[in-house]
C-alpha positions as CSV (number, residue, x, y, z in Angstrom):
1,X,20.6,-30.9,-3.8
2,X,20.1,-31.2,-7.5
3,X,17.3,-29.7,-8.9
4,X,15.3,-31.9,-11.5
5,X,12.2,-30.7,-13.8
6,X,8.5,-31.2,-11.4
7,X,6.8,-33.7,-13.9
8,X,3.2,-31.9,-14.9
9,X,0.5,-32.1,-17.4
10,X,0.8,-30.8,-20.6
11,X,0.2,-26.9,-21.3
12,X,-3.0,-26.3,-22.7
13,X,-3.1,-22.6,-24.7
14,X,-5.3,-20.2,-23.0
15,X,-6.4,-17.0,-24.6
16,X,-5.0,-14.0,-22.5
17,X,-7.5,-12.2,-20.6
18,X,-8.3,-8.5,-21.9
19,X,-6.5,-6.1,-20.3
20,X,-3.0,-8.7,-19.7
21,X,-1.5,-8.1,-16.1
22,X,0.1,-4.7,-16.6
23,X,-1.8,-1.5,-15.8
24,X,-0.2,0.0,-18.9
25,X,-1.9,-2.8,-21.1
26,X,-5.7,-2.3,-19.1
27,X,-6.4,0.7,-20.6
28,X,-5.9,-0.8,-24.2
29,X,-8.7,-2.8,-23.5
30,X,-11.3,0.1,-22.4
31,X,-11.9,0.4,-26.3
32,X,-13.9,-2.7,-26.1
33,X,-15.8,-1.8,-23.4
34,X,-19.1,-0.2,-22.5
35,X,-21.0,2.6,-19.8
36,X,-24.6,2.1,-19.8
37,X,-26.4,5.2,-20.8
38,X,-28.6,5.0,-17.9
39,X,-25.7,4.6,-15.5
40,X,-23.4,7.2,-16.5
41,X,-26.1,9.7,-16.6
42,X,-27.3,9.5,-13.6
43,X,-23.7,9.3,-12.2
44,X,-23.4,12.8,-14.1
45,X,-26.5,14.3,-12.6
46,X,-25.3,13.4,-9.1
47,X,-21.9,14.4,-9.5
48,X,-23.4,18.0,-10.8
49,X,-25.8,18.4,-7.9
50,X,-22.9,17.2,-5.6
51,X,-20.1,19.6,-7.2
52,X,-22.7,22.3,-7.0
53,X,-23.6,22.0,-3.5
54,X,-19.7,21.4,-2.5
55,X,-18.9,24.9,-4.1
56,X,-22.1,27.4,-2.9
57,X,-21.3,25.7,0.8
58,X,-17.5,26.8,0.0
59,X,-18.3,29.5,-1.0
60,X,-20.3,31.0,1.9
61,X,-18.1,29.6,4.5
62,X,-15.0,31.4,2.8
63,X,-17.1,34.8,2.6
64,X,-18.0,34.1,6.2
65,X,-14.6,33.5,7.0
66,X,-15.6,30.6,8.7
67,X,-14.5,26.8,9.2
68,X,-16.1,23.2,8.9
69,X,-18.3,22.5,11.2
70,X,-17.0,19.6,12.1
71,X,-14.0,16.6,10.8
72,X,-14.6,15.8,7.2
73,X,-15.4,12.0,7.7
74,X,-12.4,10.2,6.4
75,X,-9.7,9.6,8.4
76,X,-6.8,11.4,5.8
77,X,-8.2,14.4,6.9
78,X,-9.4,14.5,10.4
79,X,-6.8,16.7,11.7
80,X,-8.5,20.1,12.6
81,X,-5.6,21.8,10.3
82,X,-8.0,20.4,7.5
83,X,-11.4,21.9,8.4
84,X,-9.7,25.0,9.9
85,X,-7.9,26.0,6.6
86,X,-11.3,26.6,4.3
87,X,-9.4,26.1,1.0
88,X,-8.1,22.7,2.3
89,X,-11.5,21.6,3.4
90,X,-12.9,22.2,-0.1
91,X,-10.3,20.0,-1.7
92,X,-10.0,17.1,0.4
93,X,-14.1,17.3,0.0
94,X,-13.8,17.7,-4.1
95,X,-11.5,15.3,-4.0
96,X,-13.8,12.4,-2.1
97,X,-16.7,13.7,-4.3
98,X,-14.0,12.6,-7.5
99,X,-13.2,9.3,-5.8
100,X,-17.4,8.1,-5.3
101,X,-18.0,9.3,-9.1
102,X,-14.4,7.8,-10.4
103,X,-15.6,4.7,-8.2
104,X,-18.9,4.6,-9.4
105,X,-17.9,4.3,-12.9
106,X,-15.8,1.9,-12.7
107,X,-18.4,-0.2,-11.3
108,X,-20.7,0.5,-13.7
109,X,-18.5,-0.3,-16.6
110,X,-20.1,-3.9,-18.6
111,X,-17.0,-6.2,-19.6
112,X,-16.2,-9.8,-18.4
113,X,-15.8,-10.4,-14.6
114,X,-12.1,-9.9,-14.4
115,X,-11.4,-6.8,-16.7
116,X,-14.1,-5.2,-14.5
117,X,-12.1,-6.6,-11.4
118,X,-9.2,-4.9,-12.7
119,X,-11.0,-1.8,-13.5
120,X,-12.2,-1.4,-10.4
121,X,-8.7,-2.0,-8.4
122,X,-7.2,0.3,-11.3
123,X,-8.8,3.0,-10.3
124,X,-8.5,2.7,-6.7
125,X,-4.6,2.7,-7.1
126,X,-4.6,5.9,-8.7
127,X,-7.5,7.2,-6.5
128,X,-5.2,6.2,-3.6
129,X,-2.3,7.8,-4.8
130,X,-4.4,11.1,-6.0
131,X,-5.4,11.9,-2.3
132,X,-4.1,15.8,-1.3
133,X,-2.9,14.4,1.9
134,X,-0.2,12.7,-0.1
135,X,1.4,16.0,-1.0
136,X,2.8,18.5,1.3
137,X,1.7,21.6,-0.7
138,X,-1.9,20.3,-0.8
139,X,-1.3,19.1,3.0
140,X,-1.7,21.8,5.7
141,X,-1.4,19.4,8.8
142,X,2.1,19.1,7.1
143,X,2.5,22.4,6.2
144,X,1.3,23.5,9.7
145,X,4.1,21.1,11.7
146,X,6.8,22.4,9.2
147,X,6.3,26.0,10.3
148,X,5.7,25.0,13.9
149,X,9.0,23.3,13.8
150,X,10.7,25.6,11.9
151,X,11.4,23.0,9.5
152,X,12.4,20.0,11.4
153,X,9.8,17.9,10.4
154,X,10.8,18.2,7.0
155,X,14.6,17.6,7.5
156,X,13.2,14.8,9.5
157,X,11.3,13.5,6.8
158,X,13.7,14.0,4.1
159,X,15.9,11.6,6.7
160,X,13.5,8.9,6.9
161,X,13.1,8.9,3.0
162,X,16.4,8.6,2.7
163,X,16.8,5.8,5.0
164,X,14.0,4.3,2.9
165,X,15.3,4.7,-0.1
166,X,18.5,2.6,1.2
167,X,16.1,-0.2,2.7
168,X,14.2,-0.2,-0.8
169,X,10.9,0.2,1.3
170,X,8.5,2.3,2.9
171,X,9.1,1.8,6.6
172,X,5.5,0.2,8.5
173,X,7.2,0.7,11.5
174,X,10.6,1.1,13.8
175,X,12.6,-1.9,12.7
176,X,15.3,-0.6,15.4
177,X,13.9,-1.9,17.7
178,X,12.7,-5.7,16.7
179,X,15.3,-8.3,16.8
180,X,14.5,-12.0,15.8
181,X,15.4,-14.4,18.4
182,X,15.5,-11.3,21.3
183,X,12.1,-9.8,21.6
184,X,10.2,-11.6,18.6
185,X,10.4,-15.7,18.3
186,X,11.5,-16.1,21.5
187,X,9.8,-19.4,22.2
188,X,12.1,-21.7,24.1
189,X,13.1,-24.9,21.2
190,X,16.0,-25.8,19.7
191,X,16.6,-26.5,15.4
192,X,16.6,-30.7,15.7
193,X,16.9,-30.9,12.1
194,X,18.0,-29.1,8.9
195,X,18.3,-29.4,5.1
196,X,19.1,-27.0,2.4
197,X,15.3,-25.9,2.7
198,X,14.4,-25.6,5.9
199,X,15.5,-25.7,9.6
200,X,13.2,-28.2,12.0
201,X,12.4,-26.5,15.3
202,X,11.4,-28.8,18.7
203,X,9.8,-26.7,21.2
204,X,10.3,-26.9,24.8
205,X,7.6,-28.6,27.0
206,X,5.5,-26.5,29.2
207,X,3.5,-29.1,31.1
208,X,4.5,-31.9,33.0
209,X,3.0,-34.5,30.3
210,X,2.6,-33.9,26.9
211,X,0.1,-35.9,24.2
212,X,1.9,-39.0,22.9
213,X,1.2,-37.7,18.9
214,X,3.3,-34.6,18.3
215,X,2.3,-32.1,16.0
216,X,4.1,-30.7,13.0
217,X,3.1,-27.0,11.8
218,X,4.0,-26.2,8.5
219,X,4.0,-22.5,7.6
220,X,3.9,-20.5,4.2
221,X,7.1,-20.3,2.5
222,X,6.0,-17.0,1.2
223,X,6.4,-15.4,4.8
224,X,8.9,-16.0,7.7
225,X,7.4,-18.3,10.2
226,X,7.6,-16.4,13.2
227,X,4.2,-14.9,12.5
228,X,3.3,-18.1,14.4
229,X,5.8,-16.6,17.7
230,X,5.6,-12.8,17.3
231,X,5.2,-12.2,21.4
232,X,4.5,-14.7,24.3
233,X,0.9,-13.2,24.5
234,X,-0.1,-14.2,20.8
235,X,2.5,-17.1,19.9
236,X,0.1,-19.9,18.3
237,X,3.0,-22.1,18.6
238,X,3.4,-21.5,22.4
239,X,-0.2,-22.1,22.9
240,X,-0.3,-25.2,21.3
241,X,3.1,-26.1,23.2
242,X,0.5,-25.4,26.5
243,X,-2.2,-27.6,25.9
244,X,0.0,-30.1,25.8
245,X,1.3,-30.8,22.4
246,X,5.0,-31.8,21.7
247,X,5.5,-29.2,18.5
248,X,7.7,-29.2,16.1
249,X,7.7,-26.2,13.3
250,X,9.3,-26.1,10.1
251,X,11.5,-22.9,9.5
252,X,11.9,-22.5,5.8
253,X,15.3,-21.1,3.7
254,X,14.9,-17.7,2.8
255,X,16.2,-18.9,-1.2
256,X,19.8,-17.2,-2.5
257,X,21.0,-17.4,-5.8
258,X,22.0,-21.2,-5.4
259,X,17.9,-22.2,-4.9
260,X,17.1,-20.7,-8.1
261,X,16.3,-23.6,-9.6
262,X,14.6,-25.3,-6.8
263,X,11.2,-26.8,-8.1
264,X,7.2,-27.3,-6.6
265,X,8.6,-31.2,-6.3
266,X,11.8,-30.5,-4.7
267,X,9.7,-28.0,-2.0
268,X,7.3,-31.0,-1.3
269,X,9.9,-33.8,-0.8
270,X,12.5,-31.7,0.7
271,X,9.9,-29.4,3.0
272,X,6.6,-31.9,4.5
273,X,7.3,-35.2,3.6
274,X,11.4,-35.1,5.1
275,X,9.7,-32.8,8.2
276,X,7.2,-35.9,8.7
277,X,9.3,-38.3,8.3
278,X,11.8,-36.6,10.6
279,X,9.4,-35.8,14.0
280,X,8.2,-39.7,13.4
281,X,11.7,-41.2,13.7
282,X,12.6,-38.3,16.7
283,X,9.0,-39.1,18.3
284,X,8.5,-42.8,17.8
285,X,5.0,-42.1,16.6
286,X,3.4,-43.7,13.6
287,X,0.9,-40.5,13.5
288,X,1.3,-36.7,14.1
289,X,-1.3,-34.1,13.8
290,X,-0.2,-31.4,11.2
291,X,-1.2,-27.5,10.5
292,X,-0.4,-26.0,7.2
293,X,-1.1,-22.2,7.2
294,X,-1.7,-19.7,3.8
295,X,0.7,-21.5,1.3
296,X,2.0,-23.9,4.1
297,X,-1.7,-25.1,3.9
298,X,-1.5,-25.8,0.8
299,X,1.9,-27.3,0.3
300,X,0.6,-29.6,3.2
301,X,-2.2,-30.8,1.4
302,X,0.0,-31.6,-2.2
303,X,2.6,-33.7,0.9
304,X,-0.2,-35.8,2.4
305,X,-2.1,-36.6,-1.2
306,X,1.8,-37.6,-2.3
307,X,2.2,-39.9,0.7
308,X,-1.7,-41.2,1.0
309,X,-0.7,-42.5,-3.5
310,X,2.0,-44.2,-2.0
311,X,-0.7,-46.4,0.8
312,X,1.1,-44.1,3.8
313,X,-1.0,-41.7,5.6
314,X,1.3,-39.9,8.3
315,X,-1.4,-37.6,9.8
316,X,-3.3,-38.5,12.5
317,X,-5.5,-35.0,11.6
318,X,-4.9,-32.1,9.3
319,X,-5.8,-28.4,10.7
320,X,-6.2,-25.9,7.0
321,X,-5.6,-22.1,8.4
322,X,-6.5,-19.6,5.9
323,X,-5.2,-22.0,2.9
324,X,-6.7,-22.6,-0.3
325,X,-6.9,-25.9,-2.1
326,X,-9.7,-24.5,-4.9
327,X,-8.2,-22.0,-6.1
328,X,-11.4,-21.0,-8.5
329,X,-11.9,-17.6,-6.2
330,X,-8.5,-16.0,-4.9
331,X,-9.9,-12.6,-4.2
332,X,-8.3,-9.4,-5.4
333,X,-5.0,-11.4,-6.8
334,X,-6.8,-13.0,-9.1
335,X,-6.7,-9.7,-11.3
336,X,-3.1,-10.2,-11.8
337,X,-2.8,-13.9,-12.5
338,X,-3.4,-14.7,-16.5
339,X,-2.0,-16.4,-19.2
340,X,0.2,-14.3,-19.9
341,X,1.4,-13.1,-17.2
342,X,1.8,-16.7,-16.5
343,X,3.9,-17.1,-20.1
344,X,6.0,-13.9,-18.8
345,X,7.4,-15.3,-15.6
346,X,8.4,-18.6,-16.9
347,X,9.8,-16.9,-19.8
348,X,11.8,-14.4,-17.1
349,X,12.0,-16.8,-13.9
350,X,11.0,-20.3,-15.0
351,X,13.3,-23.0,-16.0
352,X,12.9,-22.1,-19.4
353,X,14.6,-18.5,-19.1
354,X,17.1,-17.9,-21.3
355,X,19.8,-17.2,-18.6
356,X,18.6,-19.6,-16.6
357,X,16.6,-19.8,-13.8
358,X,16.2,-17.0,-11.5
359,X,14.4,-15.9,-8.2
360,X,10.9,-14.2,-7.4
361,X,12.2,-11.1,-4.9
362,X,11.3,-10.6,-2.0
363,X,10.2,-6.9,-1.7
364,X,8.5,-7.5,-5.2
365,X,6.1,-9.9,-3.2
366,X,5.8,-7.6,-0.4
367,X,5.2,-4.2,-2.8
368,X,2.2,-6.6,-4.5
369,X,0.6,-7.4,-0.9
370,X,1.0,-3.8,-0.1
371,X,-0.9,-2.2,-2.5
372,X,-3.6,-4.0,-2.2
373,X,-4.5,-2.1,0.7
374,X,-3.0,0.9,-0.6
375,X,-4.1,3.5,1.8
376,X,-3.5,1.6,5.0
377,X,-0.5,0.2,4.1
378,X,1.3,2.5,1.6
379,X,0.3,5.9,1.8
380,X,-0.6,6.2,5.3
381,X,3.2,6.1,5.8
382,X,4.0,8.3,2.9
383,X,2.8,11.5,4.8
384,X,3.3,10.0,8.3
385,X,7.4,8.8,7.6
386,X,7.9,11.8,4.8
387,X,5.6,14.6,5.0
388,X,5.4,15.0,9.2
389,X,8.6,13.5,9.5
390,X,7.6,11.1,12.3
391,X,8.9,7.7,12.5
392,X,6.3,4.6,12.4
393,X,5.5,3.2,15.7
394,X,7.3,-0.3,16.7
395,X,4.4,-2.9,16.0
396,X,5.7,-6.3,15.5
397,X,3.3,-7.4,13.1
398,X,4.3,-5.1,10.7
399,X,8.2,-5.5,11.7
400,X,7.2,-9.7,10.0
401,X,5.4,-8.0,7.3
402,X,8.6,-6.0,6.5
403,X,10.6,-9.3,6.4
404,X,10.3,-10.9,3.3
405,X,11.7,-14.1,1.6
406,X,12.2,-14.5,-2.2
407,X,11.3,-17.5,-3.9
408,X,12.4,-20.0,-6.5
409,X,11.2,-19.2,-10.2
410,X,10.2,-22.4,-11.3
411,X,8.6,-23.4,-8.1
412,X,6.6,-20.0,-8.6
413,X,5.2,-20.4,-12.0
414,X,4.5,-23.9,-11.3
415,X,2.4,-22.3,-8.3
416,X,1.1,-19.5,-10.7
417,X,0.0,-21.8,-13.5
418,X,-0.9,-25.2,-11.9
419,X,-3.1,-24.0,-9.1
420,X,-3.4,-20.1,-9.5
421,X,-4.1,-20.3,-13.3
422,X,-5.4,-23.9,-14.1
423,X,-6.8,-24.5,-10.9
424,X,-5.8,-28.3,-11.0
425,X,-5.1,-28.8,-7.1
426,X,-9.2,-29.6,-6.6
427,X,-9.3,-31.9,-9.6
428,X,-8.4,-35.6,-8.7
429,X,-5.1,-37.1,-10.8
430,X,-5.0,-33.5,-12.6
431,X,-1.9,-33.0,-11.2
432,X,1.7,-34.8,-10.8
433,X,3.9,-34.6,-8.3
434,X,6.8,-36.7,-7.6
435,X,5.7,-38.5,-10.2
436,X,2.1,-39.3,-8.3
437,X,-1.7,-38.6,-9.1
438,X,-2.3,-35.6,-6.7
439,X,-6.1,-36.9,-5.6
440,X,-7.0,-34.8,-2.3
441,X,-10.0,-36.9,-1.5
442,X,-6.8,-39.7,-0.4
443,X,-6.2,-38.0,2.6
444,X,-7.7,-40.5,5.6
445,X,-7.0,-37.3,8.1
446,X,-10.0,-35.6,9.8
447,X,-9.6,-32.1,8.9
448,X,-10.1,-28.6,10.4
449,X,-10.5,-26.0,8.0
450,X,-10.2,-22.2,9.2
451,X,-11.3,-19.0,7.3
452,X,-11.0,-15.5,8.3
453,X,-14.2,-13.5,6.9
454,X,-13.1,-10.2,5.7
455,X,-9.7,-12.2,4.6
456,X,-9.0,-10.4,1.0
457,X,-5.8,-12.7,-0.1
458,X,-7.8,-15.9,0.8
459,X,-11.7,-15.1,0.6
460,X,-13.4,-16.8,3.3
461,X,-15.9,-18.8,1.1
462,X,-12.5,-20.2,-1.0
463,X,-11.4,-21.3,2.3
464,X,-14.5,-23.2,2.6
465,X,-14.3,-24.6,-0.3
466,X,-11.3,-26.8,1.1
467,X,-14.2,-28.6,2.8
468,X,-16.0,-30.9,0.0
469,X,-12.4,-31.5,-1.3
470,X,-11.6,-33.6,1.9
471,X,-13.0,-37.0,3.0
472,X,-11.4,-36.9,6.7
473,X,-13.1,-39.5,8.4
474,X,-16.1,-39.2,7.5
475,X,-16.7,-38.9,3.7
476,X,-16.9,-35.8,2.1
477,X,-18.2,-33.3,3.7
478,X,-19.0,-35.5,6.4
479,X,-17.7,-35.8,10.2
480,X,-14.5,-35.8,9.3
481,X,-14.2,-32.3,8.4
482,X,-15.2,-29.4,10.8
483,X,-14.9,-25.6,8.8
484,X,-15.0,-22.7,12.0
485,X,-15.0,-18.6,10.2
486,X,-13.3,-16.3,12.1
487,X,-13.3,-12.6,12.4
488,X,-10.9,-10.0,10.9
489,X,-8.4,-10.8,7.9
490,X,-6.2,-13.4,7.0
491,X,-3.0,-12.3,9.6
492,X,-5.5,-10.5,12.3
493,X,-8.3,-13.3,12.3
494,X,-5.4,-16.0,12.9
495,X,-3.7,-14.2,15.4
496,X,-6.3,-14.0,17.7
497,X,-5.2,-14.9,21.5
498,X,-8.2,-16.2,24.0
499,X,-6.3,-13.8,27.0
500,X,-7.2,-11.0,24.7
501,X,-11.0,-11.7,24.2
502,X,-11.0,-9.7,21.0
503,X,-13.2,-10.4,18.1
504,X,-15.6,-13.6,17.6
505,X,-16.1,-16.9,15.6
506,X,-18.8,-18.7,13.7
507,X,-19.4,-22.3,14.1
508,X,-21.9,-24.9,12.1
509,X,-21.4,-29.0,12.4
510,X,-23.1,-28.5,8.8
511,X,-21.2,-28.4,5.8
512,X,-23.6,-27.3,2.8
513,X,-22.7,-26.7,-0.7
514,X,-22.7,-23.4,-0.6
515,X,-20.7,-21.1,1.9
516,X,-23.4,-18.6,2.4
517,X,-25.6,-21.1,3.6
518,X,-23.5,-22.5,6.0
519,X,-23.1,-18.9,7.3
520,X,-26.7,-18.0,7.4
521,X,-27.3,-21.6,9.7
522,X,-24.0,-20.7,12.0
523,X,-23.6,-19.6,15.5
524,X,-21.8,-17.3,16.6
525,X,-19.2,-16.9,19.7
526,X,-17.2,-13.8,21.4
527,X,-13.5,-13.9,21.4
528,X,-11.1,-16.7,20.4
529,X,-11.5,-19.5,18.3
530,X,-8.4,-21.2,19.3
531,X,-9.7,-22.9,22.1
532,X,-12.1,-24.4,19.9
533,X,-9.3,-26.0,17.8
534,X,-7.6,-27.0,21.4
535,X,-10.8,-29.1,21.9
536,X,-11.1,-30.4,18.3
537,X,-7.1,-31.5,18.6
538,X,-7.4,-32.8,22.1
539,X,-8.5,-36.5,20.9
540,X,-6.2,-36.7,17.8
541,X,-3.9,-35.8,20.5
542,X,-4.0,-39.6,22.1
543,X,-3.2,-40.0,25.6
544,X,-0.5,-38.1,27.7
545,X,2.8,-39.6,28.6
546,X,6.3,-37.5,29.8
547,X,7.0,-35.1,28.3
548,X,11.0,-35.5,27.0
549,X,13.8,-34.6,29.0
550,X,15.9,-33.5,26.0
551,X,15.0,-32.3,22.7
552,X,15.8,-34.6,19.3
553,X,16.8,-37.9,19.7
554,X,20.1,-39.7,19.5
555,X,19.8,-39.6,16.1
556,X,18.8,-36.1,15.8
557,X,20.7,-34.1,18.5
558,X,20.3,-30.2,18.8
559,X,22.3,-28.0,16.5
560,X,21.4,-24.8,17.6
561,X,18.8,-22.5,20.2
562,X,15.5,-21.8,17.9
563,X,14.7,-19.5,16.1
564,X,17.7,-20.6,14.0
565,X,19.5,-19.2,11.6
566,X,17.2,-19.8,8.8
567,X,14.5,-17.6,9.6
568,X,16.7,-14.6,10.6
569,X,18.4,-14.2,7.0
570,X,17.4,-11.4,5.1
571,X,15.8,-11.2,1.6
């Protein structure tokens, strides 16, 4: 495919943000900012009469020769080698004290909303990284395994770095022993279509008679799509393929060298509009019910507001998983998104590079997501992989997480400063795309919107924001659009099988303005809130007929088993 320039609106000039996107560049901008008096005082006092207590109770116990009383309450340092050892005890305990006064601090500092945002995540990084668990002199559950092994835990460590340091990771868990297409995406389908940007799965009928409107899923391009298929017990896809629905999935490139000019257009026309157009001319049907999840929601949306300009409207219903169409609160990453960090990556990625176009990396992505849950998903393996020499647990959540995919530059900072930065996706014919007035409120489709509440890369109340944006059926805000909250984040509330009863939902057939007040008027359920989307999709499903024989159509004839090749090539 030729890659062509994504028409867009001009570039307005935006002051950068104080502080810019690098840590190096935040603390330049501390000069300008301010500690109440009142505020860091009585942060000092505490932290004097804290430190004060901390060293007299030391100080006794150590004279005593005696040990905690019980497990320091943080998980880094629950071993008992930690309260045994007196002089470990008092520094993993100085060492929280530090962390609540650094943390305080930086929540007291006055400066506008995002500096203090970045601030704040700032010094968690380095408060993260400070912890004495994270070094094996300061360590003595370490220390303790490396002289009851006699040093095999460190020669087993120093392995396992090295292995990582070949990957270019930290290791989350036993890659060994995943293998896509053999124990993970293993739902029976076969690839019925491809392009250069993605591979079109049908999946194999499970009941006797399926709906007669297929469904299409779209996932995010930013992730391999077997999050969807990880295991038989928590495959969305193959419980959607049970209640009936004929699915097809869209498996996207993992981009090389050659897509590195690929553009935002050339992912909508080439991605969801050719996968639409595709399962109506396999399917016969004028209609399909679509899913768009994270990024895939979005992308979705940006198709269907393309088509609906043109007088087509495809989707018989839209279902919006953890996705964001107002991007005016993205959480945590909205500390690293400014204009010039938005200048810097078109300069370095964009089609205006001076070599050329180039591509978004993978691992960088995956580093990014990391860290921002630094001690779970960073150092936690640090001392586990490195310091006790044990290798990570097989988990095949965490296998996916480890498998990322790069991305175009120009389709990135068109991303980055279109919706990330300028926030244009929400504002009706603010945006151009494929040379159409991008105006959400087009979409005919009822729409269910899904947020996950303690979701930190797509808060749940910018989820619900998705919900005025949309007429549906019913008018903004009206029938036409149902928002259900889910517990857990934005992987873990998704993933959320009814045979586990894990977890619980909110509902409310009220859409206020504000999300708080549609949680304070919601109800509550235990477990799953899949079925609920079952029920809502059961309708748009339209009556049952046989299910197919054979997968594709004459036109479109299997070219290989699913997952495909696609999904299983590495970043």
């Amino acid at each position: 495919m030729k890659s062509k320039p994504s028409p867009s609106a001009p570039r307005q000039a935006e002051p950068a943000q104080p502080g810019g996107a690098a840590f190096g560049d935040l603390w330049k901008s501390l000069s300008g900012l301010t500690l109440p008096v009142p505020q860091w005082t009585q942060i000092q006092s505490d932290y004097l009469k804290s430190a004060t207590e901390l060293w007299n109770q030391s100080l006794q116990r150590m004279q005593e020769g005696g040990t905690e009383k019980a497990a320091i309450a943080d998980r880094r340092f629950s071993a008992a080698d930690w309260a045994a050892n007196p002089a470990a005890a008092f520094t993993a305990q100085a060492y929280l004290l530090n962390a609540r006064a650094l943390t305080q601090l930086a929540q007291s500092v006055e400066g506008d909303a995002k500096t203090q945002a970045r601030i704040r995540f700032a010094v968690q990084q380095w408060i993260a990284a400070a912890s004495p668990s994270n070094y094996l002199a300061l360590n003595p559950e370490a220390l303790h395994k490396a002289l009851e092994t006699r040093g095999e835990s460190l020669n087993a460590g120093m392995h396992n770095l090295l292995e990582d340091l070949k990957k270019g990771h930290v290791s989350q868990t036993d890659e060994s022993v995943f293998e896509v297409g053999r124990n993970v995406a293993t739902t029976a389908g076969s690839v019925v279509f491809e392009n250069a940007l993605f591979q079109l799965i049908e999946y194999l009928p499970l009941t006797a008679q399926v709906h007669e409107r297929p469904m299409l899923f779209v996932p995010p391009c930013i992730n391999k799509d077997y999050i969807l298929d990880l295991q038989p017990e928590n495959s969305v896809i193959r419980y959607m393929v049970e209640q009936g629905h004929r699915t097809f999935v869209m498996s996207w490139r993992n981009p090389d060298e050659t897509m590195a000019a690929w553009t935002w257009d050339d992912y909508i026309e080439h991605g969801p509009i050719a996968a639409l157009r595709t399962v109506q001319a396999i399917t016969g049907a004028k209609t399909l019910n679509t899913m768009g999840f994270c990024v895939g929601g979005t992308i979705l949306a940006t198709a269907l507001a393309v088509l609906a300009a043109r007088g087509e409207q495809p989707a018989q219903s839209m279902t919006l998983l953890t996705s964001l169409l107002d991007f005016g609160n993205t959480g945590v990453l909205d500390i690293f998104i400014d204009e010039a960090l938005v200048q810097m990556r078109e300069m370095t990625l964009g089609e205006q590079a001076p070599g050329g176009p180039g591509l978004l990396k993978g691992k960088e992505l995956a580093t990014t997501f990391s860290f921002l849950r630094p001690n779970d998903l960073v150092w936690n393996y640090v001392v586990g992989n490195y310091l006790l020499g044990e290798a990570p647990p097989p988990f095949d959540l965490l296998y996916w997480n480890g498998d990322s995919t790069n991305l175009p530059g120009p389709m990135y900072c068109w991303y980055l400063r279109h919706l990330y930065l300028q926030n244009e996706l929400k504002k009706p014919g603010a945006l151009t795309v494929l040379g159409e007035k991008v105006d959400l409120r087009k979409i005919k489709a009822p729409a269910f919107v899904y947020g996950s509440r303690e979701d930190h890369i797509v808060p749940w109340a910018a989820a619900y924001g998705s919900a005025p944006l949309l007429k549906g059926a019913g008018g903004a805000g009206g029938k036409g659009v149902k928002f259900v909250l889910g517990a857990s984040g934005h992987i873990a509330g998704v993933i959320n099988p009814p045979a586990k009863g894990k977890r619980s939902f909110w509902t409310n057939d009220q859409l206020p303005a504000q999300a708080e007040d549609w949680l304070a008027g919601a109800t509550e359920h235990p477990g799953s809130w899949w079925p609920t989307w079952a029920a809502w999709l059961e309708p748009h499903g339209g009556k049952r007929v046989n299910a197919p024989k054979s997968p594709g159509s004459a036109k479109f004839k299997p070219i290989e088993p699913a997952p495909g090749r696609y999904v299983k090539t590495k970043a």
